[in-house]
MDTraj code that builds the backbone (N, CA, C; nanometers):
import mdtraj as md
import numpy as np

residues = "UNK UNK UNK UNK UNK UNK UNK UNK UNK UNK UNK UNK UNK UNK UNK UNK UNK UNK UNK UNK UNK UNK UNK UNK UNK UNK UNK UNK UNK UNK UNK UNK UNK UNK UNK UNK UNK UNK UNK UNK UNK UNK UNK UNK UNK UNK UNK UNK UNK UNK UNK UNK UNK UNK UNK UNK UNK UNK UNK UNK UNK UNK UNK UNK UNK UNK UNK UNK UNK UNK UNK UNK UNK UNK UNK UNK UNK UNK UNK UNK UNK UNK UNK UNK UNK UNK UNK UNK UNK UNK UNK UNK UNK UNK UNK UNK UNK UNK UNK UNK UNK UNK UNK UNK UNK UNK UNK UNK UNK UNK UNK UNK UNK UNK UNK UNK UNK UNK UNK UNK UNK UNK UNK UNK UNK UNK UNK UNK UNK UNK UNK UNK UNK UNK UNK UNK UNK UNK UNK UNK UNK UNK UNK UNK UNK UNK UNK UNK UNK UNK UNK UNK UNK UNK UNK UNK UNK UNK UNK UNK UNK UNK UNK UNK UNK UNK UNK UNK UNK UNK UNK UNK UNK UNK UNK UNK UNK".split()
xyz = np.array([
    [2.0073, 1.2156, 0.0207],
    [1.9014, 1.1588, -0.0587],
    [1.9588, 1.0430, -0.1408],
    [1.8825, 0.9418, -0.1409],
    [1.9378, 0.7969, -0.1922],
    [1.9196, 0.8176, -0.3367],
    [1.9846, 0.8407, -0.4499],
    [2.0063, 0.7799, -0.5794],
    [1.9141, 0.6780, -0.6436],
    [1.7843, 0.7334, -0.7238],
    [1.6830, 0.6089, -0.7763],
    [1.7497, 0.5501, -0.9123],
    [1.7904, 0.4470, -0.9275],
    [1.8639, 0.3697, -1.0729],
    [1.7596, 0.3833, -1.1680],
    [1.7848, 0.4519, -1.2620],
    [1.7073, 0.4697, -1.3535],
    [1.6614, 0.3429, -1.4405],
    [1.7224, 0.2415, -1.4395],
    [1.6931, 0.1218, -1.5109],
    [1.5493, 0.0353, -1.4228],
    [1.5697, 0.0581, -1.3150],
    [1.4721, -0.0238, -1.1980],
    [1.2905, 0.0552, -1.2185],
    [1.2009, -0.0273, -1.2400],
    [1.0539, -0.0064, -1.2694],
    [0.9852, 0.0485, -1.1647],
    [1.0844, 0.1347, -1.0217],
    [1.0471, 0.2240, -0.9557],
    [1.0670, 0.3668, -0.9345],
    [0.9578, 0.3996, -0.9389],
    [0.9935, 0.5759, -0.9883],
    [0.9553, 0.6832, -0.8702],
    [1.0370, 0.7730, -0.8610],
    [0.9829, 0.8931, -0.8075],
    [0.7944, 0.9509, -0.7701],
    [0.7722, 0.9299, -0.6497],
    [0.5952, 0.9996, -0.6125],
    [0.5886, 1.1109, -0.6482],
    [0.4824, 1.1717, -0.7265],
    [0.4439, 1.2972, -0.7708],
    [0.4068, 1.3341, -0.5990],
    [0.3738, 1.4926, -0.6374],
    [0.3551, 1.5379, -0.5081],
    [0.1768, 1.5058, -0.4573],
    [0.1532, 1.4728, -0.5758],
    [-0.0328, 1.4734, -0.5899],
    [-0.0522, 1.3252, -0.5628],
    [0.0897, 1.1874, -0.5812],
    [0.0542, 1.1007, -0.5556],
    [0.1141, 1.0630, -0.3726],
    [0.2005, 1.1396, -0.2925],
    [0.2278, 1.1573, -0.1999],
    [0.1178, 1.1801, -0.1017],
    [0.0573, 1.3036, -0.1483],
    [-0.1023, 1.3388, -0.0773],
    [-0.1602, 1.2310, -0.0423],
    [-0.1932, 1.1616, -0.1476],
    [-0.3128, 1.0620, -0.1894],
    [-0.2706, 0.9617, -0.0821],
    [-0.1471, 0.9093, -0.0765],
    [-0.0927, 0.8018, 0.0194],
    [-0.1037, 0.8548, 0.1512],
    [-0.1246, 0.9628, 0.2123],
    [-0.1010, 1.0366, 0.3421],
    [-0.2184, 0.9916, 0.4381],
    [-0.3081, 0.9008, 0.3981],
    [-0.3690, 0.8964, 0.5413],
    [-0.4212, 0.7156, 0.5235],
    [-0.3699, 0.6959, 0.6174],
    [-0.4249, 0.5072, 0.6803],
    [-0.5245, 0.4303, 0.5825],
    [-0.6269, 0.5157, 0.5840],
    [-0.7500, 0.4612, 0.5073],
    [-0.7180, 0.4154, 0.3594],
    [-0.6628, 0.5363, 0.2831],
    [-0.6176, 0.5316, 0.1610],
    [-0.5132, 0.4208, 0.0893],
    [-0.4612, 0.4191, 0.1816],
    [-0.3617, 0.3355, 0.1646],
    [-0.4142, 0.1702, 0.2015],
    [-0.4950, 0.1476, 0.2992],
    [-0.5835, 0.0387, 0.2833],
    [-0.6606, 0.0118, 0.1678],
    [-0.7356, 0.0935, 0.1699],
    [-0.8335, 0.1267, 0.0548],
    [-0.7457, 0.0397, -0.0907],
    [-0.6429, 0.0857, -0.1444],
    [-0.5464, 0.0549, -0.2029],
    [-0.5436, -0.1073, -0.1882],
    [-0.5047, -0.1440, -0.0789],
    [-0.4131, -0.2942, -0.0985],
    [-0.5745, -0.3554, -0.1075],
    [-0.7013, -0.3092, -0.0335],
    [-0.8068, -0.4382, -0.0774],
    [-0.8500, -0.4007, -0.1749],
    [-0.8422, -0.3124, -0.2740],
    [-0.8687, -0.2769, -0.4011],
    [-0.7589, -0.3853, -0.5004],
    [-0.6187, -0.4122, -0.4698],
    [-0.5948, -0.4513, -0.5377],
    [-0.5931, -0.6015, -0.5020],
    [-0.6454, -0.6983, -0.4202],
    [-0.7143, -0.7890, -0.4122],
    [-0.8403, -0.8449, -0.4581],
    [-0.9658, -0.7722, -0.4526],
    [-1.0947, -0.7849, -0.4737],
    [-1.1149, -0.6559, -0.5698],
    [-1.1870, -0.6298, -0.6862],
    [-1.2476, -0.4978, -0.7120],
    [-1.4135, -0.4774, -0.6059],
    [-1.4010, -0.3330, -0.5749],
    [-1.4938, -0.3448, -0.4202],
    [-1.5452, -0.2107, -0.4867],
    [-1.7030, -0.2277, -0.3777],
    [-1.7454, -0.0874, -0.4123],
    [-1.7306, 0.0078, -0.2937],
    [-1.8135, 0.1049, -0.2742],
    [-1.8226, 0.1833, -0.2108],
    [-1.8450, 0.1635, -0.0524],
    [-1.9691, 0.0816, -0.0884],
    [-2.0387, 0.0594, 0.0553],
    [-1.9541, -0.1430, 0.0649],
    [-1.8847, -0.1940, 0.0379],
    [-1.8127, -0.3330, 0.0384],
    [-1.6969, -0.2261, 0.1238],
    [-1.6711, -0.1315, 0.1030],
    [-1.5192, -0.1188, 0.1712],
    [-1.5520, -0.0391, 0.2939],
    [-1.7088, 0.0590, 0.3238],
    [-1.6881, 0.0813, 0.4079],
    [-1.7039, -0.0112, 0.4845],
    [-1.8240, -0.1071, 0.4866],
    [-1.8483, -0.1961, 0.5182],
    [-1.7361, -0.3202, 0.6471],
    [-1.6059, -0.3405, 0.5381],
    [-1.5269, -0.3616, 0.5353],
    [-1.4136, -0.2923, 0.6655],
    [-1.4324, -0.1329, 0.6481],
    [-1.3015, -0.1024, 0.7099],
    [-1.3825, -0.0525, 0.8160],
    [-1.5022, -0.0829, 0.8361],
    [-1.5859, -0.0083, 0.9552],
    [-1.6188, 0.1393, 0.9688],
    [-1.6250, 0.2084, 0.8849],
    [-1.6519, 0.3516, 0.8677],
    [-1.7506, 0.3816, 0.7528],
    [-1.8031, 0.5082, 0.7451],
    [-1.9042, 0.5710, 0.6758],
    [-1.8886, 0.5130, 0.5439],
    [-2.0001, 0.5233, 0.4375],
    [-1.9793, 0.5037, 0.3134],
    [-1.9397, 0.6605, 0.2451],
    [-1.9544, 0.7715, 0.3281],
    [-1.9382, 0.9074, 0.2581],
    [-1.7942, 0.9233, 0.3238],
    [-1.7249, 0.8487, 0.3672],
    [-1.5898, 0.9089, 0.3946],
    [-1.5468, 0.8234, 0.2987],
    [-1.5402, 0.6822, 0.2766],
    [-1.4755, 0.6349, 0.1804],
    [-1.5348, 0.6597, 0.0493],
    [-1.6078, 0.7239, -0.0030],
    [-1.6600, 0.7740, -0.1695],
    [-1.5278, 0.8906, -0.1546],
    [-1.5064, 0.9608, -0.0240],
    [-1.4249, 1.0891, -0.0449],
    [-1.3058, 1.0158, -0.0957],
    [-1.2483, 0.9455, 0.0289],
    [-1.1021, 0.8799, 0.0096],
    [-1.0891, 0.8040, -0.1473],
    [-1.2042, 0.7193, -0.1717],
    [-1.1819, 0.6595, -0.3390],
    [-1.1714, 0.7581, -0.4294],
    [-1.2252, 0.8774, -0.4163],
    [-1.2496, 1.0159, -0.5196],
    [-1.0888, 1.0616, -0.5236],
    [-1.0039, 1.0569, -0.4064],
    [-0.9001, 1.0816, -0.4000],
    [-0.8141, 0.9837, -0.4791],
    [-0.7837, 0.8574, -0.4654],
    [-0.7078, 0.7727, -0.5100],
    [-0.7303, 0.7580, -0.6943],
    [-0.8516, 0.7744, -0.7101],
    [-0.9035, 0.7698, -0.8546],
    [-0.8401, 0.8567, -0.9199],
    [-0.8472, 1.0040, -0.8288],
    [-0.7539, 1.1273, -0.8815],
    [-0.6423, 1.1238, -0.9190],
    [-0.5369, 1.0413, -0.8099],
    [-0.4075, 1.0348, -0.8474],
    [-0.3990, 0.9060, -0.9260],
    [-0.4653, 0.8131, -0.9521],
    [-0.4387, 0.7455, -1.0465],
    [-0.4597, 0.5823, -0.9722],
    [-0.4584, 0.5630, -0.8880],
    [-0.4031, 0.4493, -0.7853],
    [-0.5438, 0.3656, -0.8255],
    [-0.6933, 0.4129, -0.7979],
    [-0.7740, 0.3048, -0.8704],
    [-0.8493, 0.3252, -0.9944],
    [-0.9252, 0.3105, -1.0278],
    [-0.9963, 0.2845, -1.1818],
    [-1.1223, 0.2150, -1.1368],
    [-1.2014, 0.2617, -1.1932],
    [-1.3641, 0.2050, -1.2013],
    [-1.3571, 0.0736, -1.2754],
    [-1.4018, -0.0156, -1.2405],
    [-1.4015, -0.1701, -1.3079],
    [-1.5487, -0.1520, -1.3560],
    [-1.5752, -0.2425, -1.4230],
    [-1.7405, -0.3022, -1.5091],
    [-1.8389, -0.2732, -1.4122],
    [-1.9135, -0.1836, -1.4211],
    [-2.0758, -0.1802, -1.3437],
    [-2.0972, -0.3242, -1.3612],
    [-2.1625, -0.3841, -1.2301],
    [-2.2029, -0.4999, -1.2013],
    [-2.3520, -0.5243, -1.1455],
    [-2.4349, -0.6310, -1.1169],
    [-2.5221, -0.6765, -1.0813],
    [-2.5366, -0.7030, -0.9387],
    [-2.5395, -0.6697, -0.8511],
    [-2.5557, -0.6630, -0.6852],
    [-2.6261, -0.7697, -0.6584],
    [-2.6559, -0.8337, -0.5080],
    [-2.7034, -0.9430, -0.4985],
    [-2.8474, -0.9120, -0.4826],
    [-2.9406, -0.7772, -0.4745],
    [-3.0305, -0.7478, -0.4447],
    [-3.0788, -0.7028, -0.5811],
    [-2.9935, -0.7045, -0.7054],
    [-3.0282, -0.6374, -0.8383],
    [-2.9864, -0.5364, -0.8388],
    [-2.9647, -0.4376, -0.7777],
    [-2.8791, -0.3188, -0.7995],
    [-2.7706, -0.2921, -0.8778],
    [-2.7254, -0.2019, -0.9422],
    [-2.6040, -0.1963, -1.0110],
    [-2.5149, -0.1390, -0.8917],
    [-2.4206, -0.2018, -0.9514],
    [-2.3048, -0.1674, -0.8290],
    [-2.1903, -0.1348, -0.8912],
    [-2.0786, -0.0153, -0.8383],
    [-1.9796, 0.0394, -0.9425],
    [-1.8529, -0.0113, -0.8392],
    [-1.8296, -0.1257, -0.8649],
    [-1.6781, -0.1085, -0.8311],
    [-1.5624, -0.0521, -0.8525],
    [-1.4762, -0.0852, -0.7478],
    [-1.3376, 0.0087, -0.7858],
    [-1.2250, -0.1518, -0.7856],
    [-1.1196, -0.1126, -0.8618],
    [-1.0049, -0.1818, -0.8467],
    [-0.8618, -0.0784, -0.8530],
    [-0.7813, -0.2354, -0.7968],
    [-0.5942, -0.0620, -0.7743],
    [-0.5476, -0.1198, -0.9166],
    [-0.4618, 0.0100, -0.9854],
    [-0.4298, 0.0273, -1.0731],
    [-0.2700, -0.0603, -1.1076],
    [-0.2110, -0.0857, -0.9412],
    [-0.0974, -0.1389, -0.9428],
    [-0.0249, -0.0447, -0.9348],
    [-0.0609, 0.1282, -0.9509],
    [0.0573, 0.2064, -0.9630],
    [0.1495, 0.2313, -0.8326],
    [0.0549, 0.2116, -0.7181],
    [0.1229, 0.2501, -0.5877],
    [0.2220, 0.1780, -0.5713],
    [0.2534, 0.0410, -0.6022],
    [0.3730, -0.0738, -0.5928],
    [0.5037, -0.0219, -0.6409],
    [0.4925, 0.0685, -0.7483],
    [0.6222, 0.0610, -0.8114],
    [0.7008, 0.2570, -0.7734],
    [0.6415, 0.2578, -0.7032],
    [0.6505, 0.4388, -0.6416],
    [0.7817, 0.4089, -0.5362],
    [0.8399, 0.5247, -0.5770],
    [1.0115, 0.5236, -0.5057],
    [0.9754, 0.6362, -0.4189],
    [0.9516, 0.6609, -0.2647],
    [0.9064, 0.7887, -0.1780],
    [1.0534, 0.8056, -0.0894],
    [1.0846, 0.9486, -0.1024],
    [1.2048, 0.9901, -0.0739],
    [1.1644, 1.0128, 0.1093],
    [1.2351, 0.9576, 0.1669],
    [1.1887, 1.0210, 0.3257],
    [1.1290, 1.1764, 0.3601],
    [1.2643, 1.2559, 0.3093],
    [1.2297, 1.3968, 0.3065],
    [1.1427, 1.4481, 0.2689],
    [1.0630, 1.3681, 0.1786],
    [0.9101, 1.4501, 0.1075],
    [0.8272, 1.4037, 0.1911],
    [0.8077, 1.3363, 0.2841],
    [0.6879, 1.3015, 0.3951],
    [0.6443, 1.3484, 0.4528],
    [0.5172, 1.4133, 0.4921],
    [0.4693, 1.4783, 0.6034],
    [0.4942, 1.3891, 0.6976],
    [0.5327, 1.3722, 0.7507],
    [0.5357, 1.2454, 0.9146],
    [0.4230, 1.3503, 1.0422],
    [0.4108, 1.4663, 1.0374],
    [0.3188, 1.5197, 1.1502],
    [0.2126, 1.4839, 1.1929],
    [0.1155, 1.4228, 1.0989],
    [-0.0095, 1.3515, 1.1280],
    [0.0402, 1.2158, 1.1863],
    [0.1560, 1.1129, 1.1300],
    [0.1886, 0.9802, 1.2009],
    [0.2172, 0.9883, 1.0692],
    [0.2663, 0.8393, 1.0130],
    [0.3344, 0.7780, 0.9226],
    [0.2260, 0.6591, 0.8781],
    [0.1500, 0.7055, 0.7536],
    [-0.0060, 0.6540, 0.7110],
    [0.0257, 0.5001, 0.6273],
    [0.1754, 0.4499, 0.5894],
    [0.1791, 0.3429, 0.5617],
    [0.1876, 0.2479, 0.6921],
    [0.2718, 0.2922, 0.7735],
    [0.3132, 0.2207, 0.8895],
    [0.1294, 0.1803, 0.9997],
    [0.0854, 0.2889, 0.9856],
    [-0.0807, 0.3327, 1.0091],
    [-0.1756, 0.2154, 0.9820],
    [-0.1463, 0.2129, 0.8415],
    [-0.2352, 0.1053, 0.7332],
    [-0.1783, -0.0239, 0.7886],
    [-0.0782, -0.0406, 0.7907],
    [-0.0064, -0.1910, 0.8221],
    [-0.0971, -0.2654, 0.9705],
    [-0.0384, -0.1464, 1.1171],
    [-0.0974, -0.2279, 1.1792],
    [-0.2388, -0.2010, 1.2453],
    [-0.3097, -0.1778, 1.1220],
    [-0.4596, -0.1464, 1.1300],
    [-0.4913, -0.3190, 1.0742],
    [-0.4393, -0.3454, 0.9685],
    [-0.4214, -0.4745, 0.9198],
    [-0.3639, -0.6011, 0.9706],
    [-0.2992, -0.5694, 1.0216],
    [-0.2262, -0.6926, 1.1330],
    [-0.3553, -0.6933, 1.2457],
    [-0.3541, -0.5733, 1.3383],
    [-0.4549, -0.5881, 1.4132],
    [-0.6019, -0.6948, 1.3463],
    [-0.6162, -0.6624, 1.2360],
    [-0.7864, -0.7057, 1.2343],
    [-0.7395, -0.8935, 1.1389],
    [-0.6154, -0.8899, 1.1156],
    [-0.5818, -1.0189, 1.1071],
    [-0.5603, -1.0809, 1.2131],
    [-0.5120, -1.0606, 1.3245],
    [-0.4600, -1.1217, 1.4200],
    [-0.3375, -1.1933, 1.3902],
    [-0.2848, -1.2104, 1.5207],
    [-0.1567, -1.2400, 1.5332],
    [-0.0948, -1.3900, 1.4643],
    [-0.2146, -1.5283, 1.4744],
    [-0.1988, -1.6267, 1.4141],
    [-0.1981, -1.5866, 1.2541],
    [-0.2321, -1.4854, 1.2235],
    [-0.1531, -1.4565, 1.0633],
    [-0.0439, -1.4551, 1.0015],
    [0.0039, -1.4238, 1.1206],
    [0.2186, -1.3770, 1.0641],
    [0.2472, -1.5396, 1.0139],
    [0.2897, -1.4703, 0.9065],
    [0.3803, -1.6262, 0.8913],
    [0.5082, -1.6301, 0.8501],
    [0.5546, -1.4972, 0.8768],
    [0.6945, -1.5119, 0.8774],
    [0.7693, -1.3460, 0.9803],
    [0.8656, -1.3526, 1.0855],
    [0.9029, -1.2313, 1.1409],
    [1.0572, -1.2408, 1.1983],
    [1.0731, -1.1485, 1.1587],
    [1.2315, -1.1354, 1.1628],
    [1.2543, -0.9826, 1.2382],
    [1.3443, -0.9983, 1.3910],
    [1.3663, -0.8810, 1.4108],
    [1.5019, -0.8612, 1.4240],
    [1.5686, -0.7320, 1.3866],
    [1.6943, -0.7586, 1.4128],
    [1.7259, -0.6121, 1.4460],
    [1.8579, -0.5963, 1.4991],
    [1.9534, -0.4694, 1.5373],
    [2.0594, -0.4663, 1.4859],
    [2.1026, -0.3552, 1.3774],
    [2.2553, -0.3799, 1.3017],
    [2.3252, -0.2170, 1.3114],
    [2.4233, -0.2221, 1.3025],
    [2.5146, -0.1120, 1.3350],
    [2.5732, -0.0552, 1.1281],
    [2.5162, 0.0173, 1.0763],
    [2.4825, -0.0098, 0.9424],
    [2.5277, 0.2067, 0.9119],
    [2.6541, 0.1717, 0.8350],
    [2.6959, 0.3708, 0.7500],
    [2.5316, 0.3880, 0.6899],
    [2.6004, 0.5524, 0.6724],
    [2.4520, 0.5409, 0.5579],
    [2.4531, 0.4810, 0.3881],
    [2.5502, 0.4099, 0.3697],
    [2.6128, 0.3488, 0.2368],
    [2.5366, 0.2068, 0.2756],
    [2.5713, 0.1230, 0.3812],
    [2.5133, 0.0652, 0.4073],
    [2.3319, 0.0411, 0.3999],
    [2.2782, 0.1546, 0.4867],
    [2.1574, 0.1443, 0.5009],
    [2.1191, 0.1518, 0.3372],
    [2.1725, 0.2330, 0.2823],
    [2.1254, 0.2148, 0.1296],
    [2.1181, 0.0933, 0.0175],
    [2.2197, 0.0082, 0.0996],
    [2.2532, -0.1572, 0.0119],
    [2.1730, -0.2215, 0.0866],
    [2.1420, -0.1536, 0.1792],
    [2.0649, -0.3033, 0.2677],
    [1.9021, -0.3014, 0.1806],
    [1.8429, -0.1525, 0.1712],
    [1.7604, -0.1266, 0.1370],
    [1.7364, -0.1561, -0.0055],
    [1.8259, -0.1632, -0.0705],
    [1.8397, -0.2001, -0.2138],
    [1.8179, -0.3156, -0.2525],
    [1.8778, -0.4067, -0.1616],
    [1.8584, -0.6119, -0.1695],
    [1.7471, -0.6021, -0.1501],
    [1.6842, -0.5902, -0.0284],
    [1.5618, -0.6219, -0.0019],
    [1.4432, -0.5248, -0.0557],
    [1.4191, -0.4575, -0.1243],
    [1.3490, -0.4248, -0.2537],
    [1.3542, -0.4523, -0.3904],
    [1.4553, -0.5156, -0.3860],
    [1.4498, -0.5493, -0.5256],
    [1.4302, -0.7216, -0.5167],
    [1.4276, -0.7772, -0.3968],
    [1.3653, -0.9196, -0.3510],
    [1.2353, -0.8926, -0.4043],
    [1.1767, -0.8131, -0.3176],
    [1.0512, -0.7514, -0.3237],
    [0.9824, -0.7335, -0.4821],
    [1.0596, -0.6758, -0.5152],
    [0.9844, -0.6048, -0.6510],
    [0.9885, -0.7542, -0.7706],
    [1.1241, -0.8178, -0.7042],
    [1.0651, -0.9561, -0.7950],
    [0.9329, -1.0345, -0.7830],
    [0.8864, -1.0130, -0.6813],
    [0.7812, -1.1158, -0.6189],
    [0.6678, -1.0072, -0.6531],
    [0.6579, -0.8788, -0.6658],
    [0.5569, -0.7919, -0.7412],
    [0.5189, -0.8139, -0.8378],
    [0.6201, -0.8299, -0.9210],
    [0.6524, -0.8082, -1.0727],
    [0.5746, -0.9576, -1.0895],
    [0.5834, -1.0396, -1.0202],
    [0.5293, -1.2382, -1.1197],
    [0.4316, -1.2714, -1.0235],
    [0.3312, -1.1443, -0.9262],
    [0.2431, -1.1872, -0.8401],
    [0.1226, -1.2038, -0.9077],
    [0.0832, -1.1794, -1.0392],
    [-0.0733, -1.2313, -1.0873],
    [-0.0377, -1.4067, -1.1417],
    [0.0795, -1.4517, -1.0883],
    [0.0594, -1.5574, -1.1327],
    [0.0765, -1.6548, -1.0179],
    [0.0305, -1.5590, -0.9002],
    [0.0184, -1.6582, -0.7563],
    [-0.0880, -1.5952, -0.7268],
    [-0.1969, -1.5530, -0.8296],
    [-0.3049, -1.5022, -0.7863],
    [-0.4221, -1.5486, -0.7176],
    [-0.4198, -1.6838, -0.7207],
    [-0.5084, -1.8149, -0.6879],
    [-0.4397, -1.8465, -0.5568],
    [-0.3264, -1.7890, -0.4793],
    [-0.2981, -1.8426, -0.3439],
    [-0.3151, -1.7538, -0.2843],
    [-0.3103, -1.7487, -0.1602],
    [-0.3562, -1.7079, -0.0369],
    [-0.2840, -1.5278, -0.0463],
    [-0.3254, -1.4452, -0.0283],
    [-0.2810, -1.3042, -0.0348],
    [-0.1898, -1.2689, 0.1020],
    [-0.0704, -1.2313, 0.0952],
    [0.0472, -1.1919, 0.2320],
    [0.0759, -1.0098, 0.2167],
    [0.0450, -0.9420, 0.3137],
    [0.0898, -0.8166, 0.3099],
    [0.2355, -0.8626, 0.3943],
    [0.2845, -0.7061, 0.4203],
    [0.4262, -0.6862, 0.4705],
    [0.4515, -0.5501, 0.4664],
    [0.5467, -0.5379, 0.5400],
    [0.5675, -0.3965, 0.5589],
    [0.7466, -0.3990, 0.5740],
    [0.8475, -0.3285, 0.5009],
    [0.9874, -0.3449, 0.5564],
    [1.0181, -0.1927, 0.5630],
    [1.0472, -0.1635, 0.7451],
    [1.1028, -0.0331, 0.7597],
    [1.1832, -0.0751, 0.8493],
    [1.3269, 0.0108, 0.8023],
    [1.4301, 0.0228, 0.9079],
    [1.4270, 0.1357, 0.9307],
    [1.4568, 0.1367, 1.0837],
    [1.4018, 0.2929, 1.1501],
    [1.5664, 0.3105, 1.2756],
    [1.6682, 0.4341, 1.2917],
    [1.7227, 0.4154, 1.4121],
    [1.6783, 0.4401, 1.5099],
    [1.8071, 0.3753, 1.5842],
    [1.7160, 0.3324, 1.7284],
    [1.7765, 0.4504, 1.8162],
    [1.6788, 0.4595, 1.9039],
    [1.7410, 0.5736, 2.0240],
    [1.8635, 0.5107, 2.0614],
    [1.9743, 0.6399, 2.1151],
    [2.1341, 0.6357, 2.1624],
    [2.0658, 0.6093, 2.3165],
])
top = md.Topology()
chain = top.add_chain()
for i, resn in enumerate(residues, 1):
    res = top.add_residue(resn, chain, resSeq=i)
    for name in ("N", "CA", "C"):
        top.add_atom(name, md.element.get_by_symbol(name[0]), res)
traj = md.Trajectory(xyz[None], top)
């Protein structure tokens, strides 16, 4: 188990916020929440599914903390409309491998290319593949640079809030012998 630095603004997943991350939707749900504040029927809308599966999945994320009800609003038909927005908490969550259910599939990896898919491929704008022969001391420094790249560009992103929005995904995975 990798060592979390207690000084670094990423912390340990509760087990209730682990759940919450465990399935594709949720974890979508999440990143266009923290783009747009959306409602109910905007996200099913959105992700192509029921409006009563995503009230469930938002009921979930609200639970563990991940969104928050924004300002009742004015709909374009007059309706009040209750949006949701992300709280930002999911960004700074340190998830230990070993605590993962992986049996259903792997619901970040899930979310990613559910998202790539419906972006299409002229989206990438940047890809890097590589193969490295890496101890497990290694895999831990490697993982360390490039999150804490990361967490800089988290940490000062409401002030590139006006440009164009980039997901990403960084997993190193070994490769079959």
């Amino acid at each position: 188990m990798a060592e979390i630095d207690p000084d670094a603004k990423r912390r340990p997943a509760s087990v209730k916020e682990l759940k919450a991350m465990s399935h594709p939707l949720r974890v979508r749900i999440i990143r266009l929440c923290g783009d747009h504040e959306l409602t109910n029927k905007q996200l099913a809308d959105r992700l192509g599914v029921d409006p009563g599966t995503v009230y469930y999945h938002v009921r979930q994320l609200v639970d563990a903390g991940f969104l928050e009800p924004a300002e009742v609003r004015t709909g374009e038909s007059g309706a009040l409309e209750k949006p949701y927005r992300s709280t930002g908490r999911s960004w700074w969550l340190s998830v230990q491998l070993e605590d993962l259910d992986t049996s259903q599939g792997f619901a970040p990896v899930e979310a990613f290319q559910q998202e790539l898919a419906e972006a299409g491929p002229a989206s990438i704008a940047s890809y890097a593949r590589f193969a490295l022969h890496l101890s497990p001391e290694d895999v831990a420094e490697l993982d360390r640079r490039i999150v804490a790249v990361i967490d800089e560009y988290v940490e000062t992103d409401t002030e590139r809030a006006h440009l164009p929005s980039h997901g990403g995904i960084f997993l190193l995975h070994r490769t079959p012998d």
